[in-house]
N, C-alpha and C positions, 0 to 999 in steps of 0.2 A: 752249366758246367759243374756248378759243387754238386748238383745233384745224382748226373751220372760218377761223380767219382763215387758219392757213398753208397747210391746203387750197385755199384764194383767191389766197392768194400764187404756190401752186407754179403755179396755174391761170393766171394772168397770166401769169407765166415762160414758160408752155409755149407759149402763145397768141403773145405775144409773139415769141419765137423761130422759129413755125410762118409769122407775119409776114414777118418777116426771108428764111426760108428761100424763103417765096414769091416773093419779090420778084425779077426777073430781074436776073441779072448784068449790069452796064452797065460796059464798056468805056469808058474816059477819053475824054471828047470836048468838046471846046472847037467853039462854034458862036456864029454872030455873032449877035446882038440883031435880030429880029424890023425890020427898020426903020421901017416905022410903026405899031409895040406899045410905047406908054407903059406903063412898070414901075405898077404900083400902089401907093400911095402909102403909106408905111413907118411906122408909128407903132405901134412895141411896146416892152412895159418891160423892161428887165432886172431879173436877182438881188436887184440893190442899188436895183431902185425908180426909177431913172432912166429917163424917158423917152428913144426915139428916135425921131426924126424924119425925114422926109425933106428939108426945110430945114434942118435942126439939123446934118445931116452934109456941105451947100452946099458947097466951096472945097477939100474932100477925096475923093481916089479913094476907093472904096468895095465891100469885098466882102460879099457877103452869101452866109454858107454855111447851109446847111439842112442841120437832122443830127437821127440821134434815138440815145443811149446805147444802144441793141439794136442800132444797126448797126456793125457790125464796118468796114467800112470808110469808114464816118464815123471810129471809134475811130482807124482806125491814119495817116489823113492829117491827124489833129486838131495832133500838135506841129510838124508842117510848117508848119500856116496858123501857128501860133504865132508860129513862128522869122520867116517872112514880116513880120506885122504887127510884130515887133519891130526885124528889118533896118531896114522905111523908116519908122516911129515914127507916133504916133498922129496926127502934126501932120500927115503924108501922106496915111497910109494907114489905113484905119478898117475893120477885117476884127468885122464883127457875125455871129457864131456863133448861128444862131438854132436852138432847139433846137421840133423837132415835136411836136405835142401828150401832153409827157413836164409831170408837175408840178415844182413847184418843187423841191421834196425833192427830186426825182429828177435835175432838171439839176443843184442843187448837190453833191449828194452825187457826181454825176460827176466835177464841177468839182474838188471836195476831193480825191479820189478821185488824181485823172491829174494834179492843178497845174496844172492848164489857167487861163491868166488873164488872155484872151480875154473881153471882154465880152459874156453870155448872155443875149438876150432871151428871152422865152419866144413862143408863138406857137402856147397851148394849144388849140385847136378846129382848129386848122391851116388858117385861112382865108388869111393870108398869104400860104403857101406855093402856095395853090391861086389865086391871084389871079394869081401867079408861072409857076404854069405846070410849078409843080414835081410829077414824076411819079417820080422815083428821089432816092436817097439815096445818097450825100453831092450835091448840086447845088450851085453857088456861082455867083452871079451877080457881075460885074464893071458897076460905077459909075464915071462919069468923076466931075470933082471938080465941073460941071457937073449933076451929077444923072440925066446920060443913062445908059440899061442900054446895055452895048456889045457882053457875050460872056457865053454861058452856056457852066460847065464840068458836064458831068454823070460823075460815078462817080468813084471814087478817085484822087487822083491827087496826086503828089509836089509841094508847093510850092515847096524848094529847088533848083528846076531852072532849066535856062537859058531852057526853055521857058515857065515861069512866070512870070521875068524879065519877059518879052518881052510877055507879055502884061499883068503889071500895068503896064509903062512903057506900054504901049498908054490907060490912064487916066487919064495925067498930061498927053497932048495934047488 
């Protein structure tokens, strides 16, 4: 019995990875909001059980990154959004980490894992992400505090930059 589980396990791992590897290289690309494509409307829970809404995050900029713990450059731009949502504080800037059809165990154990402490919704069937429009990993969308989608960023990319700046102060008009 332990053996076909971790048979299963390594089989996930591999599958998983073969995923990953699939998946094309995308280049950091910041791209305007669709103008007349309405975001679909946000309502997933986090870790701790807490619902999110799309009313519920009203009066605050708003990121929303899509990521899944297989992707490596999900991984490595993860403490950047970090640093971001904690420069302009939660009362601004509201950066929801949503993690792709990965289970709970599996986003918290990340979570645990990296310190990451980053609000994680989950957004297991991945219907979300695909209402979104999301085609690669890491994707983050940008929210005015308004509720309108304004910029899609696709593929890795450094959020302590001047250029990141630039573009979240783009949410606070």
């Amino acid at each position: 019995m332990q053996v076909a589980h971790t048979r299963r396990t390594y089989l996930r791992a591999a599958l998983s990875w073969a995923a990953c590897a699939a998946l094309p290289a995308v280049a950091a690309e910041f791209t305007p909001w669709p103008a007349k494509q309405p975001l679909a409307p946000l309502d997933l829970v986090d870790l701790d059980g807490r619902h999110w809404t799309s009313a519920g995050l009203r009066g605050r900029a708003v990121l929303l990154n899509f990521w899944a713990s297989w992707c490596e450059p999900c991984r490595a731009e993860m403490p950047t959004l970090q640093q971001l949502g904690e420069f302009y504080g939660d009362k601004q800037l509201v950066v929801l980490a949503i993690n792709f059809k990965e289970s709970r165990l599996t986003a918290a154990g990340f979570a645990r894992r990296t310190g990451m402490a980053l609000p994680i919704v989950l957004d297991a069937e991945g219907k979300f992400a695909a209402q979104c429009g999301v085609r690669a990993f890491p994707t983050t969308i940008g929210l005015s505090a308004g509720g309108v989608a304004r910029w899609r960023m696709r593929g890795e990319f450094d959020w302590s930059t001047a250029q990141a700046g630039r573009q979240v102060e783009l949410l606070f008009q």
